[in-house]
mmCIF file of the N, C-alpha and C atoms, coordinates in Angstrom:
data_MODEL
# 
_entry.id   MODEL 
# 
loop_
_atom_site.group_PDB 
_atom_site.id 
_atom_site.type_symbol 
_atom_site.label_atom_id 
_atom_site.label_alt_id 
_atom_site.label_comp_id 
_atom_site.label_asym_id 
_atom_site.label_entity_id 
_atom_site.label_seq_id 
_atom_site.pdbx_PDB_ins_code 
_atom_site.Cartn_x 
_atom_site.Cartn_y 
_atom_site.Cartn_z 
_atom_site.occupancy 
_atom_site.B_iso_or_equiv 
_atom_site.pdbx_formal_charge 
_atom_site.auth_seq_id 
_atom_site.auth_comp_id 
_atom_site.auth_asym_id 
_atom_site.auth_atom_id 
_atom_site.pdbx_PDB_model_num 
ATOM 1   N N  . UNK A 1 1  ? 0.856  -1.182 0.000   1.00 0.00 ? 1  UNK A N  1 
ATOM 2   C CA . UNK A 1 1  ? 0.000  0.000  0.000   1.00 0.00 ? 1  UNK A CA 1 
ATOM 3   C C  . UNK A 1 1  ? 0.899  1.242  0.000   1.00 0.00 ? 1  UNK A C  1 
ATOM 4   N N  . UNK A 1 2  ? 0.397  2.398  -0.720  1.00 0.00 ? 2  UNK A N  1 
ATOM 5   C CA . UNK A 1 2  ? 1.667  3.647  -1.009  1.00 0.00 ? 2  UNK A CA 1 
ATOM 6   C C  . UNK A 1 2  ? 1.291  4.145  0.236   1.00 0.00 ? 2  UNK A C  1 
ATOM 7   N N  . UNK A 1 3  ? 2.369  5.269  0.295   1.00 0.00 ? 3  UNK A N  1 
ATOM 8   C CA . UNK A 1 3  ? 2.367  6.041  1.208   1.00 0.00 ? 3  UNK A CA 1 
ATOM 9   C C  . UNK A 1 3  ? 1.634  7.327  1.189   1.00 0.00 ? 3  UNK A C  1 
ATOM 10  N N  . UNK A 1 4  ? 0.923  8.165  1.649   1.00 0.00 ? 4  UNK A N  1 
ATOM 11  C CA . UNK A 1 4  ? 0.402  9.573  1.209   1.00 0.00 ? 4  UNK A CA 1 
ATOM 12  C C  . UNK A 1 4  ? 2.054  10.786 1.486   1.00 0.00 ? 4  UNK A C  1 
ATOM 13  N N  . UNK A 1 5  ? 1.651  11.573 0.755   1.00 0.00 ? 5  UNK A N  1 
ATOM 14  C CA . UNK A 1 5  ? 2.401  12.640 1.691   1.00 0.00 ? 5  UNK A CA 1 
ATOM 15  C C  . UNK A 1 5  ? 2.519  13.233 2.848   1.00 0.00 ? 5  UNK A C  1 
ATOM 16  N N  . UNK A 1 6  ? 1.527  12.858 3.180   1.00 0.00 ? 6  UNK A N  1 
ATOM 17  C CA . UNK A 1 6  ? 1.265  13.710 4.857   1.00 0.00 ? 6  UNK A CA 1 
ATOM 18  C C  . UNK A 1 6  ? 1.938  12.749 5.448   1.00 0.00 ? 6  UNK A C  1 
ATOM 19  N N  . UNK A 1 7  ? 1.640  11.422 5.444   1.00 0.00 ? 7  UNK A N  1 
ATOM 20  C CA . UNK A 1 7  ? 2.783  10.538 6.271   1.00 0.00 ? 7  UNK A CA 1 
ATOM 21  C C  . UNK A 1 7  ? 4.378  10.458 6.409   1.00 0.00 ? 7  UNK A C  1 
ATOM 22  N N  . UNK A 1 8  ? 4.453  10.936 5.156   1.00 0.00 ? 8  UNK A N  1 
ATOM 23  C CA . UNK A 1 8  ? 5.954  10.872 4.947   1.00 0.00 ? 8  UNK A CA 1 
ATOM 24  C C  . UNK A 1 8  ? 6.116  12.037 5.744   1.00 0.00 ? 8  UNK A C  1 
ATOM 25  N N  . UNK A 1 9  ? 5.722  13.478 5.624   1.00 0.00 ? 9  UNK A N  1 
ATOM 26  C CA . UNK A 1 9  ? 6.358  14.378 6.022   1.00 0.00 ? 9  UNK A CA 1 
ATOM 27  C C  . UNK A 1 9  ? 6.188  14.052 7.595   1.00 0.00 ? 9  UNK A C  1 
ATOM 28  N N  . UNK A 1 10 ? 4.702  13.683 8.116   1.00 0.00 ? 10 UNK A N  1 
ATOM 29  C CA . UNK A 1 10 ? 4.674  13.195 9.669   1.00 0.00 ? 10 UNK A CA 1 
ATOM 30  C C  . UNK A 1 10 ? 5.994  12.585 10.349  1.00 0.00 ? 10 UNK A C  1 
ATOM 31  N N  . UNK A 1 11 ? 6.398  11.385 9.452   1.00 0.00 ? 11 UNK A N  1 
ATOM 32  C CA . UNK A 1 11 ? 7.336  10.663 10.135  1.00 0.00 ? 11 UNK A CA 1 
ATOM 33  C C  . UNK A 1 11 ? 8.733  11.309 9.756   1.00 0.00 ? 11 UNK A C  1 
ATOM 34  N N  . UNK A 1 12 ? 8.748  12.385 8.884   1.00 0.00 ? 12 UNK A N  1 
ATOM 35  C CA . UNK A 1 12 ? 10.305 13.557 8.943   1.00 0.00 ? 12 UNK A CA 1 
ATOM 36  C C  . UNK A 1 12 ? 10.244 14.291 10.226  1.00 0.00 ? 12 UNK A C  1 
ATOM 37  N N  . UNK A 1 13 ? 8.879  14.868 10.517  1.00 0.00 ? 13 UNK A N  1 
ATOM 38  C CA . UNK A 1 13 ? 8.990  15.660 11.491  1.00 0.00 ? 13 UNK A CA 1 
ATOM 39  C C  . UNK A 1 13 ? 9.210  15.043 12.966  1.00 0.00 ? 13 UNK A C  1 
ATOM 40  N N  . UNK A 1 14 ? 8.368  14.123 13.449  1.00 0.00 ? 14 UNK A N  1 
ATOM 41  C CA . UNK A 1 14 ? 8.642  13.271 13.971  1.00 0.00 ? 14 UNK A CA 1 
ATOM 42  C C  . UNK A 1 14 ? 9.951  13.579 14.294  1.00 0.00 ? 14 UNK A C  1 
ATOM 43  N N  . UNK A 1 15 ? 11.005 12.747 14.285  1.00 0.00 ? 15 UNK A N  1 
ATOM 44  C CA . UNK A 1 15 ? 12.660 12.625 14.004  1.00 0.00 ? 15 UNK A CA 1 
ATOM 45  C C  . UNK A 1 15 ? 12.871 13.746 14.272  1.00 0.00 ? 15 UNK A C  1 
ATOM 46  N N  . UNK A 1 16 ? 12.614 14.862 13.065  1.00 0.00 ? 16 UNK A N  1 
ATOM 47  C CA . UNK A 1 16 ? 13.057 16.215 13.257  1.00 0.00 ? 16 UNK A CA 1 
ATOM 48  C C  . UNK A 1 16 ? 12.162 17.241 13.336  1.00 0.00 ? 16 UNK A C  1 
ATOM 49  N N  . UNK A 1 17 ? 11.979 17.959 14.376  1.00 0.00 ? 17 UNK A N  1 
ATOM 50  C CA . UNK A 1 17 ? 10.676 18.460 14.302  1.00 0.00 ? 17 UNK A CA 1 
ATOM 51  C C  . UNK A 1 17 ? 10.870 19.800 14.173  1.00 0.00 ? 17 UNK A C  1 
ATOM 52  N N  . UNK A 1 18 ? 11.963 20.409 14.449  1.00 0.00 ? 18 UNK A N  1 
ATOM 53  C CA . UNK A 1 18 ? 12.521 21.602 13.916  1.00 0.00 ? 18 UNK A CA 1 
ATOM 54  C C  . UNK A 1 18 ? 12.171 21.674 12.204  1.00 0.00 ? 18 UNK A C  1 
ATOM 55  N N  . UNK A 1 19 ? 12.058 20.920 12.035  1.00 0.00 ? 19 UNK A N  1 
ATOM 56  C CA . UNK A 1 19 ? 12.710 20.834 9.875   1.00 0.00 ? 19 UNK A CA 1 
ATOM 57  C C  . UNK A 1 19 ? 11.307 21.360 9.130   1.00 0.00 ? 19 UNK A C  1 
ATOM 58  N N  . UNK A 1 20 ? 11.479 22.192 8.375   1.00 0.00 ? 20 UNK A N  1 
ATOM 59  C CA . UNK A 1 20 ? 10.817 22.466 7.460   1.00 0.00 ? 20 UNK A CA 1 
ATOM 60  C C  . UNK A 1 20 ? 10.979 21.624 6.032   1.00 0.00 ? 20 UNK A C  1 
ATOM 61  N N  . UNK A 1 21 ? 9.835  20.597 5.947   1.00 0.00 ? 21 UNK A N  1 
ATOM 62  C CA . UNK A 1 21 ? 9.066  19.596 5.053   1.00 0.00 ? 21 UNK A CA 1 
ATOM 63  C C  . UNK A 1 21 ? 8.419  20.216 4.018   1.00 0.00 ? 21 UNK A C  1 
ATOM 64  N N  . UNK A 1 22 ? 9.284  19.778 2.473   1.00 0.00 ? 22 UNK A N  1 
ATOM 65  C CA . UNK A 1 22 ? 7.723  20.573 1.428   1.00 0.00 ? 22 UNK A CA 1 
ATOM 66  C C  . UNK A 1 22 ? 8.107  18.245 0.832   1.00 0.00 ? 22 UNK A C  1 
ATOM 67  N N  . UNK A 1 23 ? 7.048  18.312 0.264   1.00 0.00 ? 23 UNK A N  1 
ATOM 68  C CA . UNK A 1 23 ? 6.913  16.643 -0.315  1.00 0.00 ? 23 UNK A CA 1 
ATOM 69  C C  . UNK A 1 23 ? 5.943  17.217 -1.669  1.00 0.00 ? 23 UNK A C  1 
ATOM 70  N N  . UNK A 1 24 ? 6.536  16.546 -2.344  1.00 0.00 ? 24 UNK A N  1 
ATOM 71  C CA . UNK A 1 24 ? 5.327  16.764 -3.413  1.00 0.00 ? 24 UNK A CA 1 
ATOM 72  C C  . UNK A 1 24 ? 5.804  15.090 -4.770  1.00 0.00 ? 24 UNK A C  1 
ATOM 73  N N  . UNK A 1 25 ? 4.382  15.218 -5.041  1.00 0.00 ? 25 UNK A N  1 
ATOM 74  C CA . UNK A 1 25 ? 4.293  13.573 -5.699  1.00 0.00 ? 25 UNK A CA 1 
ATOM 75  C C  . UNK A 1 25 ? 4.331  13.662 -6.698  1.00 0.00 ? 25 UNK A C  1 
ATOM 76  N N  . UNK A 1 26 ? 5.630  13.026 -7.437  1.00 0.00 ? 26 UNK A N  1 
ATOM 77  C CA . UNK A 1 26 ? 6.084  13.058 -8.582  1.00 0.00 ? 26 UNK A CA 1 
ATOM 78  C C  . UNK A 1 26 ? 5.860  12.628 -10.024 1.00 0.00 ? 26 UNK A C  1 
ATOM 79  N N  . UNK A 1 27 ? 4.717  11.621 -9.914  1.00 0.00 ? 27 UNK A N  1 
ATOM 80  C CA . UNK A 1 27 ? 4.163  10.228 -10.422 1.00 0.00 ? 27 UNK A CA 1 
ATOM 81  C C  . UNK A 1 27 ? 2.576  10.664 -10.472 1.00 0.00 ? 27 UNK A C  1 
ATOM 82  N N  . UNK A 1 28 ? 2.339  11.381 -9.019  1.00 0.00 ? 28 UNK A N  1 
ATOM 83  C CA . UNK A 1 28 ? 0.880  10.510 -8.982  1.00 0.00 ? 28 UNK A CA 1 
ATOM 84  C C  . UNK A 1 28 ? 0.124  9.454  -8.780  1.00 0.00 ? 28 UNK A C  1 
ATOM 85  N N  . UNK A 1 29 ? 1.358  8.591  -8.388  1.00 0.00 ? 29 UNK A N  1 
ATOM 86  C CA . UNK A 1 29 ? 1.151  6.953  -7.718  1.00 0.00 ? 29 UNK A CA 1 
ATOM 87  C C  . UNK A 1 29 ? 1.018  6.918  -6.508  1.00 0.00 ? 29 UNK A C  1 
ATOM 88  N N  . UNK A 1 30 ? 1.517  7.873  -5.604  1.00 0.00 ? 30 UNK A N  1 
ATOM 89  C CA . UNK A 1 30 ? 2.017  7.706  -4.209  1.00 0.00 ? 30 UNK A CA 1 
ATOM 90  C C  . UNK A 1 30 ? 2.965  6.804  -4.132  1.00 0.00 ? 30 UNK A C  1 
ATOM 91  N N  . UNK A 1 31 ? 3.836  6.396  -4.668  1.00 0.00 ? 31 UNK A N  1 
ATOM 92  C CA . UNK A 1 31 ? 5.002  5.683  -4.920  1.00 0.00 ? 31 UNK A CA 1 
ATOM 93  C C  . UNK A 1 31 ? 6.394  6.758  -5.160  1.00 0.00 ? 31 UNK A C  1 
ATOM 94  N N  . UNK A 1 32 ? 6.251  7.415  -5.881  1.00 0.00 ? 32 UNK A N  1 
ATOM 95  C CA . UNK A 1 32 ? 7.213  8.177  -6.546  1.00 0.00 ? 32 UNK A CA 1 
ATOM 96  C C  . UNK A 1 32 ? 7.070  9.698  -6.180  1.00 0.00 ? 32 UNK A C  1 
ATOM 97  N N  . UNK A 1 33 ? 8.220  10.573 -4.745  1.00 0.00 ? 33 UNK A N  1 
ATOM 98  C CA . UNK A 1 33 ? 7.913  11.386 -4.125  1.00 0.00 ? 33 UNK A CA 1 
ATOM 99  C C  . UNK A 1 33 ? 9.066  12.336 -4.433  1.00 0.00 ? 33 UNK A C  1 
ATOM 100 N N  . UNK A 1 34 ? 9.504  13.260 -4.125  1.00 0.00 ? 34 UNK A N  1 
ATOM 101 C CA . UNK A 1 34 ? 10.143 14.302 -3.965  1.00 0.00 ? 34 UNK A CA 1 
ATOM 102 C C  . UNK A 1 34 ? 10.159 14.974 -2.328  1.00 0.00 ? 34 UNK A C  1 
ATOM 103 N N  . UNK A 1 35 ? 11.109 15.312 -1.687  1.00 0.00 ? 35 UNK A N  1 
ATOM 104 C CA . UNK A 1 35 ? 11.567 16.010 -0.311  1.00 0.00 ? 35 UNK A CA 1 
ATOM 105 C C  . UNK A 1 35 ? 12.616 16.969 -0.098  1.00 0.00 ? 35 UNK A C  1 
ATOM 106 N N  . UNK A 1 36 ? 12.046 17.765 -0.041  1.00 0.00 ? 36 UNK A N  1 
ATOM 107 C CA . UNK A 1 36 ? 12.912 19.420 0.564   1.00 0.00 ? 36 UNK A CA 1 
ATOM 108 C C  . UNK A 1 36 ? 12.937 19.611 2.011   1.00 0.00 ? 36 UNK A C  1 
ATOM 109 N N  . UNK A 1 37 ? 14.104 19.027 2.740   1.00 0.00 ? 37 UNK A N  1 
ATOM 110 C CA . UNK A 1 37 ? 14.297 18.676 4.315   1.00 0.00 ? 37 UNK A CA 1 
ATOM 111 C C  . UNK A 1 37 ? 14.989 20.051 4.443   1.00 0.00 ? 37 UNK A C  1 
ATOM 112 N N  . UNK A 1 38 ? 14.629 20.956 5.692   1.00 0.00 ? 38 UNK A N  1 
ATOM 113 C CA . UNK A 1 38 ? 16.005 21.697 6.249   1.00 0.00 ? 38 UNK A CA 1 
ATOM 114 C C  . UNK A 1 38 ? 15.410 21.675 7.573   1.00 0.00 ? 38 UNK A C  1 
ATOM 115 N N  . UNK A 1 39 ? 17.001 21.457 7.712   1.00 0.00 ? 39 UNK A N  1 
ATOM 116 C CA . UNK A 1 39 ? 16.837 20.878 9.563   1.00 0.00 ? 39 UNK A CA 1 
ATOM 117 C C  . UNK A 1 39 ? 18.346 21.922 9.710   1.00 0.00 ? 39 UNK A C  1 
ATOM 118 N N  . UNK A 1 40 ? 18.145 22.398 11.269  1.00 0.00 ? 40 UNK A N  1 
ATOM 119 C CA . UNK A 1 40 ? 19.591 22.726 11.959  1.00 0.00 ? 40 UNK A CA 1 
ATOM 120 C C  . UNK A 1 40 ? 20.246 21.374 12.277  1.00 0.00 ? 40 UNK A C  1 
ATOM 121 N N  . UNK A 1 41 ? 19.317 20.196 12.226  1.00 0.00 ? 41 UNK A N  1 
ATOM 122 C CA . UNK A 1 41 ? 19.873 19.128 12.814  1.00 0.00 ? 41 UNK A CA 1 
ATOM 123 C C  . UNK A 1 41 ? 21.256 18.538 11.695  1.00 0.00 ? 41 UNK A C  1 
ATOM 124 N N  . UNK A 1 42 ? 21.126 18.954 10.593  1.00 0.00 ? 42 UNK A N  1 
ATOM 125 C CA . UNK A 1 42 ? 21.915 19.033 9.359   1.00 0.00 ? 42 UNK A CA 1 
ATOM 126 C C  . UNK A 1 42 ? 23.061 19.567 9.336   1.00 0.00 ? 42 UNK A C  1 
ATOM 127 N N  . UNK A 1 43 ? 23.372 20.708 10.303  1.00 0.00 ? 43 UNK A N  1 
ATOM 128 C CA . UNK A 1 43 ? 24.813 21.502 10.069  1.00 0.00 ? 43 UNK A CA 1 
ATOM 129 C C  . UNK A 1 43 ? 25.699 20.548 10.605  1.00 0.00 ? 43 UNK A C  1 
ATOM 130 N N  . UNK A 1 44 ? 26.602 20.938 9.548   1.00 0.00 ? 44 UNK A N  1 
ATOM 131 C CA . UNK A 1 44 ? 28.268 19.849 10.101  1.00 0.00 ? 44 UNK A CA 1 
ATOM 132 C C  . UNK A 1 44 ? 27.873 18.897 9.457   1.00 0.00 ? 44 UNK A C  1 
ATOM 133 N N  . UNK A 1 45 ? 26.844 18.172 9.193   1.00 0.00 ? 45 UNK A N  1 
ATOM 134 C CA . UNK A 1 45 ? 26.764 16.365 8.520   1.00 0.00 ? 45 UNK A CA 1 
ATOM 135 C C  . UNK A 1 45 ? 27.053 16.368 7.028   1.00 0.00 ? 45 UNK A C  1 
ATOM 136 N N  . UNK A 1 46 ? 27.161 15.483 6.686   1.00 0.00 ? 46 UNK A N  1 
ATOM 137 C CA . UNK A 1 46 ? 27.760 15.147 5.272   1.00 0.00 ? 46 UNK A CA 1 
ATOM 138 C C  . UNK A 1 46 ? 25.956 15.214 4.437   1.00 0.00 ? 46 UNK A C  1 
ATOM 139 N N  . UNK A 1 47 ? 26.287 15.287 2.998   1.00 0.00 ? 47 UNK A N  1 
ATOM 140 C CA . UNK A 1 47 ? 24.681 15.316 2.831   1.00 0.00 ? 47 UNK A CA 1 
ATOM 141 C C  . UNK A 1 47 ? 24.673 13.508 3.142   1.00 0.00 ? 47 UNK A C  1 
ATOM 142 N N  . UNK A 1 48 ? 25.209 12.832 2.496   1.00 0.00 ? 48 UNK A N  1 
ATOM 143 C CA . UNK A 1 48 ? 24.795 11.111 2.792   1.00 0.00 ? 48 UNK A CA 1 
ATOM 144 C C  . UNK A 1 48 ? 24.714 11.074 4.230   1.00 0.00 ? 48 UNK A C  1 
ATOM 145 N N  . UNK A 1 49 ? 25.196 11.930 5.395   1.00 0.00 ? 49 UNK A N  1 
ATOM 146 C CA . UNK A 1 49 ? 24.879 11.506 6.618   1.00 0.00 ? 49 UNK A CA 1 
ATOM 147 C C  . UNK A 1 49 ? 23.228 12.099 6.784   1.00 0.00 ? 49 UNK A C  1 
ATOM 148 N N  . UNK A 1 50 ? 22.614 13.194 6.497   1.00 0.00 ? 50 UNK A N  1 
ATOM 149 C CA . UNK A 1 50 ? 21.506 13.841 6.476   1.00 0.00 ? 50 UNK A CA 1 
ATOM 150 C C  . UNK A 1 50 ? 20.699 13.028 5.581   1.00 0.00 ? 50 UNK A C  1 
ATOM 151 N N  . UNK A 1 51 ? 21.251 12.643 4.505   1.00 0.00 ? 51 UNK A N  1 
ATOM 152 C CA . UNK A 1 51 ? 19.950 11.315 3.860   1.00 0.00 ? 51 UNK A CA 1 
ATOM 153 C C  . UNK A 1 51 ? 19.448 10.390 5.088   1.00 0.00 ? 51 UNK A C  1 
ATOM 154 N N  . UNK A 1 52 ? 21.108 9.905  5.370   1.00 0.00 ? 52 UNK A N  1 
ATOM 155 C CA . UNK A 1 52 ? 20.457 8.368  6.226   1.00 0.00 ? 52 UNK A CA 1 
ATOM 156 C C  . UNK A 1 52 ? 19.633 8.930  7.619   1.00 0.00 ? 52 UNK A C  1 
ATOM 157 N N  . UNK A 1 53 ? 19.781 10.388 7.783   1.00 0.00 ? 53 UNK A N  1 
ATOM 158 C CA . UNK A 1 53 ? 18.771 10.717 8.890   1.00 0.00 ? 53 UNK A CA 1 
ATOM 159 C C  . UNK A 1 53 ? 17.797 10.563 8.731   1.00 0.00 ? 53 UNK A C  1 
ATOM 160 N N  . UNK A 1 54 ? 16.659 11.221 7.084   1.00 0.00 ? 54 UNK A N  1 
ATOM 161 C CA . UNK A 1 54 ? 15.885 10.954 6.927   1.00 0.00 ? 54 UNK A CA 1 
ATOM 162 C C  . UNK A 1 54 ? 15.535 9.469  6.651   1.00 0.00 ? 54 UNK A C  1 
ATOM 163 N N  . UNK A 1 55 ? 16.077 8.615  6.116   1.00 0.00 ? 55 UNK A N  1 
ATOM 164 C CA . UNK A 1 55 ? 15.748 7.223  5.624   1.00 0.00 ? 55 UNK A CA 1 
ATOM 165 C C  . UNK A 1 55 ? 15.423 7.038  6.769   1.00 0.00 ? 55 UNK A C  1 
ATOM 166 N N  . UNK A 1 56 ? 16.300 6.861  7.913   1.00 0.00 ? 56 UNK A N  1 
ATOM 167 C CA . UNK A 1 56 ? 16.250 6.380  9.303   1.00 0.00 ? 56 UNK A CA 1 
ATOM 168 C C  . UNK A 1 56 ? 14.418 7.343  9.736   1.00 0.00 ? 56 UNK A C  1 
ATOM 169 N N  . UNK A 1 57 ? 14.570 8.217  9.856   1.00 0.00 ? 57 UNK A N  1 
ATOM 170 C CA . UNK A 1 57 ? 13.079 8.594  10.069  1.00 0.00 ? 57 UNK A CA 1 
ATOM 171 C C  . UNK A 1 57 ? 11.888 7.997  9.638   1.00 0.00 ? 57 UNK A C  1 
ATOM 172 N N  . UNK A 1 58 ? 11.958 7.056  8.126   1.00 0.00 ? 58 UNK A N  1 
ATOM 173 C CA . UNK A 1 58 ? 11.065 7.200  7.354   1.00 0.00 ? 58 UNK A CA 1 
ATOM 174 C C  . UNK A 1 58 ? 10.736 5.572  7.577   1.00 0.00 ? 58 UNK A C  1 
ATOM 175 N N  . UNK A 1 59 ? 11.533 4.882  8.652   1.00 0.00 ? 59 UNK A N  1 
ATOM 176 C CA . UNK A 1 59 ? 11.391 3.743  9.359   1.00 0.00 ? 59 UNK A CA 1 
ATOM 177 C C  . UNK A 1 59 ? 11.336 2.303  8.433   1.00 0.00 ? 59 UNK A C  1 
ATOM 178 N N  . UNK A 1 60 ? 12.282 2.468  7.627   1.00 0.00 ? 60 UNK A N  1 
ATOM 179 C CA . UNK A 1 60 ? 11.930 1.067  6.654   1.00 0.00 ? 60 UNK A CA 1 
ATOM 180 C C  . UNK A 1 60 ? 11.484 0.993  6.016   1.00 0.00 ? 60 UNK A C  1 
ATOM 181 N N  . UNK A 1 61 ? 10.529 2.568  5.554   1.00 0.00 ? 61 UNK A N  1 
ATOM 182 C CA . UNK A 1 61 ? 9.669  2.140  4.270   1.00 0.00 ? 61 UNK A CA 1 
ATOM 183 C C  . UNK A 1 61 ? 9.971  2.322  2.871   1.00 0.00 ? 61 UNK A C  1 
ATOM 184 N N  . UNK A 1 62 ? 11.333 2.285  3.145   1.00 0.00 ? 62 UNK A N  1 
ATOM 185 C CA . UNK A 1 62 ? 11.695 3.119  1.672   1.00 0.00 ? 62 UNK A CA 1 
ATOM 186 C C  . UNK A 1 62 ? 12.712 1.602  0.863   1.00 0.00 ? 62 UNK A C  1 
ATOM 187 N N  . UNK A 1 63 ? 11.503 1.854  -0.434  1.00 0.00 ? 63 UNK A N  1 
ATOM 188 C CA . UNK A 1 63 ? 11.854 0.173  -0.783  1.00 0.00 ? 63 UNK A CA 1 
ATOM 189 C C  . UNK A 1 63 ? 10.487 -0.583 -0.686  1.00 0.00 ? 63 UNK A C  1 
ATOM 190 N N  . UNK A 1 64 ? 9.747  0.075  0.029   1.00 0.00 ? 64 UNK A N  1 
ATOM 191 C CA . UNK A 1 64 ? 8.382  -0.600 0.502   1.00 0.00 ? 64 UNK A CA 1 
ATOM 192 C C  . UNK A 1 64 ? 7.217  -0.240 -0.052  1.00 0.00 ? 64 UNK A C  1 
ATOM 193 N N  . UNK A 1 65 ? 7.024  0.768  0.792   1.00 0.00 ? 65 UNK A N  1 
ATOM 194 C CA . UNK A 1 65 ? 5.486  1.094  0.672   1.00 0.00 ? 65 UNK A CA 1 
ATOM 195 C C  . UNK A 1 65 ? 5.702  2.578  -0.037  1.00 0.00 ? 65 UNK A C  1 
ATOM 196 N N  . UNK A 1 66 ? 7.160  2.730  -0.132  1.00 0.00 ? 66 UNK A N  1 
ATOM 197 C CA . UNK A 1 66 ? 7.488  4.511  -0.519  1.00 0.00 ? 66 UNK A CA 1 
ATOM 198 C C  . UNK A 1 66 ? 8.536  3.741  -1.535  1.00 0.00 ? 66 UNK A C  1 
ATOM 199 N N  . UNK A 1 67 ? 8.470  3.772  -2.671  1.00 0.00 ? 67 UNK A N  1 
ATOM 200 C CA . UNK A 1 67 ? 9.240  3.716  -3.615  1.00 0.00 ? 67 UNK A CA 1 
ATOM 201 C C  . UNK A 1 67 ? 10.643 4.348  -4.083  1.00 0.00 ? 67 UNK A C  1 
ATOM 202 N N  . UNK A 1 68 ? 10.384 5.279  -4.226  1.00 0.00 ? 68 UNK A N  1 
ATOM 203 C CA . UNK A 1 68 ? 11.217 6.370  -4.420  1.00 0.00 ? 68 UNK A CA 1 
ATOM 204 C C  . UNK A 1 68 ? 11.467 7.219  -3.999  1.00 0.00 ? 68 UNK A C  1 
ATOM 205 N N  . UNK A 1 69 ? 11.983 8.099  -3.492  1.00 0.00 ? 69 UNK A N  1 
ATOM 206 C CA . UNK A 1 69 ? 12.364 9.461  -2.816  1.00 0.00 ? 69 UNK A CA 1 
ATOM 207 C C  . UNK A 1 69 ? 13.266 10.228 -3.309  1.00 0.00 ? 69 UNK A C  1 
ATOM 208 N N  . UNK A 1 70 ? 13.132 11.093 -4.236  1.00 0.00 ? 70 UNK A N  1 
ATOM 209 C CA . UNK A 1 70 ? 14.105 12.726 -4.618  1.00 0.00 ? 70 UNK A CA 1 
ATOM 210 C C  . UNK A 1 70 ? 14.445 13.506 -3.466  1.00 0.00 ? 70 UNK A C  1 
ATOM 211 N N  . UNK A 1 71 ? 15.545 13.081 -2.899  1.00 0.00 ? 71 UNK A N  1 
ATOM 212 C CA . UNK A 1 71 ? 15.870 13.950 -1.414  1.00 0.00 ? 71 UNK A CA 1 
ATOM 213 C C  . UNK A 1 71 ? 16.568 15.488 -1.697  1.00 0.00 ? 71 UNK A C  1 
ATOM 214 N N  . UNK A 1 72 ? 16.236 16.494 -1.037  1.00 0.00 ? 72 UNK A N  1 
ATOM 215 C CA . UNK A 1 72 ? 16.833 17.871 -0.985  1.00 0.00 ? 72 UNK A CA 1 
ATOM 216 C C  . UNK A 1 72 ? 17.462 17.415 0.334   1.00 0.00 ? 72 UNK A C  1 
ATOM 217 N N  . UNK A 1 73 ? 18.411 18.234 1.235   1.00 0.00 ? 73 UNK A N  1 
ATOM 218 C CA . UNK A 1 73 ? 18.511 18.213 2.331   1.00 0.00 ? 73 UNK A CA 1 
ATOM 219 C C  . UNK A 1 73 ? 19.400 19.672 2.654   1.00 0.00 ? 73 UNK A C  1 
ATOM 220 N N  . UNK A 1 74 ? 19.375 20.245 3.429   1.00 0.00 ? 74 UNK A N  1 
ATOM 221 C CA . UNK A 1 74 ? 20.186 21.330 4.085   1.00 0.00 ? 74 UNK A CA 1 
ATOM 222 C C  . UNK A 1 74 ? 19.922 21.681 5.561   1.00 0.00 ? 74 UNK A C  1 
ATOM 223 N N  . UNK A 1 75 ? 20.917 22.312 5.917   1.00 0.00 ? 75 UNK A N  1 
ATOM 224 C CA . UNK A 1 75 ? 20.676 23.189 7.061   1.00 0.00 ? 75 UNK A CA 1 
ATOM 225 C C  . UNK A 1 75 ? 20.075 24.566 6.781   1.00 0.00 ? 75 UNK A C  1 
ATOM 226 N N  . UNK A 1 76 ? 19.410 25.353 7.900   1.00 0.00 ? 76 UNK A N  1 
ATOM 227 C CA . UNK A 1 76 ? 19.257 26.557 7.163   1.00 0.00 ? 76 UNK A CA 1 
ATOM 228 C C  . UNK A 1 76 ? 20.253 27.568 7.533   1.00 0.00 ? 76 UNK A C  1 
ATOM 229 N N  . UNK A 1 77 ? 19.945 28.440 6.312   1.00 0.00 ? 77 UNK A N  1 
ATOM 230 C CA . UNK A 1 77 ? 21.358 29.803 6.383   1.00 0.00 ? 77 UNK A CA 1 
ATOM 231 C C  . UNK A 1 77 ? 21.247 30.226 7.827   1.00 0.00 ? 77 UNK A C  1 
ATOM 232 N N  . UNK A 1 78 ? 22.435 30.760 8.350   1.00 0.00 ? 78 UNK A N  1 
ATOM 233 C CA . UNK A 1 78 ? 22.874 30.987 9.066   1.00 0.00 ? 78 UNK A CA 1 
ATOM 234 C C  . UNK A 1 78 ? 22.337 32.432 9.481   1.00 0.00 ? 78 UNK A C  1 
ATOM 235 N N  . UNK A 1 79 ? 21.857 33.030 10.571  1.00 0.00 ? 79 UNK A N  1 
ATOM 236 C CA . UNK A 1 79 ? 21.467 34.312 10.673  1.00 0.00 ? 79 UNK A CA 1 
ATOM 237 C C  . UNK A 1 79 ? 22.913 35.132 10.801  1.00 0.00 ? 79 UNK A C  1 
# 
C-alpha cells in the first residue's frame, strides 16, 4: 500500500521536528515522491549523513510502501 504525503512528512517531522518539510508527488502513484528537508539538525553532517537521517526517520519504508524518494537536504542559512 503507497504512502500519502502527509505521512511521509509526519514521520520527517517526527525525528526532526525543527525541519521544514515541502513533499510533493512526482508520479501521482504515491510511490514516486520528492523532499525538501532543512533541519539545523543538518549543520556539520555530510549530505549522505543527512539522507540516512531521513531514511532512518522514514522507518523502513523506503523500498516498501514509498518507492522512491528525490531527497533535498540542508541546514538553514545561518542568521
Amino acid at each position: 500500500m503507497p504512502m500519502d504525503a502527509r505521512e511521509i512528512e509526519e514521520l520527517i517531522r517526527d525525528a526532526l521536528p525543527d525541519a521544514t518539510v515541502t513533499i510533493r508527488d512526482l508520479a501521482g502513484d504515491g510511490d514516486h515522491y520528492a523532499a525538501v528537508v532543512v533541519s539545523e539538525s543538518f549543520r556539520g553532517k555530510s549530505r549522505v549523513q543527512q539522507h540516512q537521517i531521513v531514511y532512518q526517520a522514514l522507518r523502513g519504508q523506503m523500498g516498501g510502501a514509498l518507492h522512491a524518494l528525490a531527497l533535498q537536504t540542508s541546514a538553514p542559512p545561518q542568521a
